[in-house]
C-alpha positions in Angstrom: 190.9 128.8 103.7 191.0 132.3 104.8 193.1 133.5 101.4 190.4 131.6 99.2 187.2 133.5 101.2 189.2 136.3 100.4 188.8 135.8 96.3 185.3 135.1 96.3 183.5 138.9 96.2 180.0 138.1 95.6 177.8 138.4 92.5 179.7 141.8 91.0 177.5 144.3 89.3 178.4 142.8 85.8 176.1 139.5 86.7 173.4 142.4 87.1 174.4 144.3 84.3 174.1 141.3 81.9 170.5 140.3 83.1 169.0 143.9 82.8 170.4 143.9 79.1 169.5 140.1 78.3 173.3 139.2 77.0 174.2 135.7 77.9 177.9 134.5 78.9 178.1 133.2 75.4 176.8 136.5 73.9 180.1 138.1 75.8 182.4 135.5 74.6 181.3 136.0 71.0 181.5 139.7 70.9 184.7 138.9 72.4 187.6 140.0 69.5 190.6 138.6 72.0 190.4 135.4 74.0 187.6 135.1 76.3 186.2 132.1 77.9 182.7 131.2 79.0 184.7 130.0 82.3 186.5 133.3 82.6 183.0 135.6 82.3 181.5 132.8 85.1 183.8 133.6 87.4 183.7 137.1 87.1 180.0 137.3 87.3 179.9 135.3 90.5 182.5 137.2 92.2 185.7 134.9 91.7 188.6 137.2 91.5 190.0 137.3 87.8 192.6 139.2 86.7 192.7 143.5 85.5 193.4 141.7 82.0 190.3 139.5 82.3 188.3 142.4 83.5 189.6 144.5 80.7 188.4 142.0 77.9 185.2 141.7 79.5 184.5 145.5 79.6 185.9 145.5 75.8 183.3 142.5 75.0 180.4 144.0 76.8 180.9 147.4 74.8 180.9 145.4 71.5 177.6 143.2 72.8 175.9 146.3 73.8 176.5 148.2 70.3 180.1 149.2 70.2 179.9 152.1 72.2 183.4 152.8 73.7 183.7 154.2 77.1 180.4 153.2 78.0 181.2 151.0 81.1 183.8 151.0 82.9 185.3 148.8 84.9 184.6 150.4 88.1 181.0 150.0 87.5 181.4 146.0 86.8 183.5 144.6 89.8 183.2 145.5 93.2 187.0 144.9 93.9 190.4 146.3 92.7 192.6 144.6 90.0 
């Protein structure tokens, strides 16, 4: 039980992020060009732990949801833990 507590960080500052520019978990999945799931940007938006690979596409999908531009966010800014 203690290892599980131990994944679950809390809503990150994407699930923040998202709201303040209206994109929707299906808005990331779309703008998504590799394979992201609605399940994978849940989980990383309520603090489940996903991998640096998930949290890679997500950055990569929020850049192209918010207007392409690359190198806006980083991942630093969207989770609140390490890969």
């Amino acid at each position: 039980m203690k290892e599980e507590s131990s994944r679950d960080h809390g809503s990150q500052p994407l699930d923040r992020l998202l709201d303040e520019l209206r994109l929707t978990n299906h808005a990331l999945v779309g703008a998504s060009s590799e394979q992201l799931t609605h399940k994978q940007v849940q989980k990383a938006r309520k603090g489940r732990e996903v991998t640096a690979n998930i949290q890679r596409k997500i950055v990569a999908a929020l850049e192209a949801a918010a207007g392409g531009d690359k190198g806006r966010f980083k991942r630093e800014d969207l989770f609140n833990y390490g890969p």
